[in-house]
N, C-alpha and C positions, 0 to 999 in steps of 0.2 A: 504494500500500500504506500499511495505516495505521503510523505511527509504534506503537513497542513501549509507549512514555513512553505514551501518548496510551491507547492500550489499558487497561495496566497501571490509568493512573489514574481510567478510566472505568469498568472495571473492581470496584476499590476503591470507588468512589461509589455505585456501584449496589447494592452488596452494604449499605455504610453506608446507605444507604437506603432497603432491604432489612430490615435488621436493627431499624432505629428502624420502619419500618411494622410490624414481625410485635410489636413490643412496646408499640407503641400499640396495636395490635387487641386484645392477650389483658390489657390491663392493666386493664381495666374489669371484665374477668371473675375478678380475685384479690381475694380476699377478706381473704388473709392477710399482715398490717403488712410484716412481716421480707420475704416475699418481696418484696412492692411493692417497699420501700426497693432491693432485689438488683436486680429489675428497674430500677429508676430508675437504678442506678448501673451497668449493661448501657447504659443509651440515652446516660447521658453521656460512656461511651468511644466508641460508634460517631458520635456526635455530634462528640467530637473527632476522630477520624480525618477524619470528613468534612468539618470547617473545614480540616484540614490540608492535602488534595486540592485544595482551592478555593482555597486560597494559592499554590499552584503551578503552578496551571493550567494559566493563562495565558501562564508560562514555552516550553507545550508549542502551545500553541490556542489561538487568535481566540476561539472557543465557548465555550459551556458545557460541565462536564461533563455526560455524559450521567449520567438516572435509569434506573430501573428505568419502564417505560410502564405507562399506564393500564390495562390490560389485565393487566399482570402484577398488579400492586397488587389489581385485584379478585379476581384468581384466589386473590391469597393474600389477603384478607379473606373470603371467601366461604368459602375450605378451613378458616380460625379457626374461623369461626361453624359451621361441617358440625361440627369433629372435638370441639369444646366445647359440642356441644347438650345433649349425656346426661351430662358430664363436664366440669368446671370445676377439677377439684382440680391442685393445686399437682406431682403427675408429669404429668398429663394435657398440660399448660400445659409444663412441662419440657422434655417431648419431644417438643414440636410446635417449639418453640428449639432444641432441639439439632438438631431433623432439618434444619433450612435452615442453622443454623449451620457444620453438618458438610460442607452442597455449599461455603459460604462455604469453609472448608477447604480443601477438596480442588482447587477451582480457585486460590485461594492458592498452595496450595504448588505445582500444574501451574506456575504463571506463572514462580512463582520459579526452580523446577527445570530451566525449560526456554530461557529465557531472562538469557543472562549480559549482554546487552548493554545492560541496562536503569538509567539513570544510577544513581548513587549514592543521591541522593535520594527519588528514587521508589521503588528498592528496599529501603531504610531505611523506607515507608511501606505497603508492600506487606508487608514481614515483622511489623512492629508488627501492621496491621490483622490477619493470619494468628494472631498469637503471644495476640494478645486473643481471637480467637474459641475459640483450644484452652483460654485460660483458663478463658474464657465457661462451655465445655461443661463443663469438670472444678464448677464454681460449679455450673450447672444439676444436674448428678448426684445434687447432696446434694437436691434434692427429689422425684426422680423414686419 
């Protein structure tokens, strides 16, 4: 069985990686300065999360953590480009982030909720990445 730690932080990686891909996809397609900038400073907290998993890793695992696979990454480059064909503006763009945001979320807080045995550290990394994404979305709203 896999360790909870291991889970957890793989978990976390994947979504942080996740998160900086769906904001590399749609950030060619913003036009507008202010947003960029939000998006830019979207990709350097889930960027930081993601250095922070990679410091601890090791703590849990020989390995790497795991990504999100090739296969996922296209699906979700492919769904940008499908949902921003006709549509490029700034809610268009919002709630195509908040909709993965929101699974980010929701698995989040499953982990957390469900799971008391999960060390300190990881669970201090586990709430931050959760507590950034519900920011994340409250930020995104104002342009939808």
């Amino acid at each position: 069985m896999e360790d909870i730690n291991i889970k957890v932080l793989n978990e976390v990686n994947k979504g942080t990686t996740m998160g900086m891909d769906a904001i590399s996809y749609v950030a060619e397609k913003v036009g507008d300065k202010e947003f960029q900038n939000v998006l830019d400073v979207e990709y350097g907290k889930y960027k930081e999360i993601n250095k922070r998993v990679e410091n601890i890793y090791t703590q849990y695992s020989s390995k790497e953590p795991q990504e999100t696979n090739k296969m996922n990454k296209m699906m979700t480059w492919y769904g940008v480009q499908m949902k921003t064909m006709n549509d490029q503006s700034n809610s268009k763009i919002s709630e195509l982030l908040m909709q993965g945001t929101n699974m980010g979320i929701i698995e989040g807080r499953r982990l957390l909720n469900n799971n008391k045995e999960i060390d300190k550290e990881v669970k201090q990394i586990l709430n931050d990445f959760v507590v950034m994404q519900e920011d994340s979305v409250e930020t995104l709203k104002k342009y939808l």
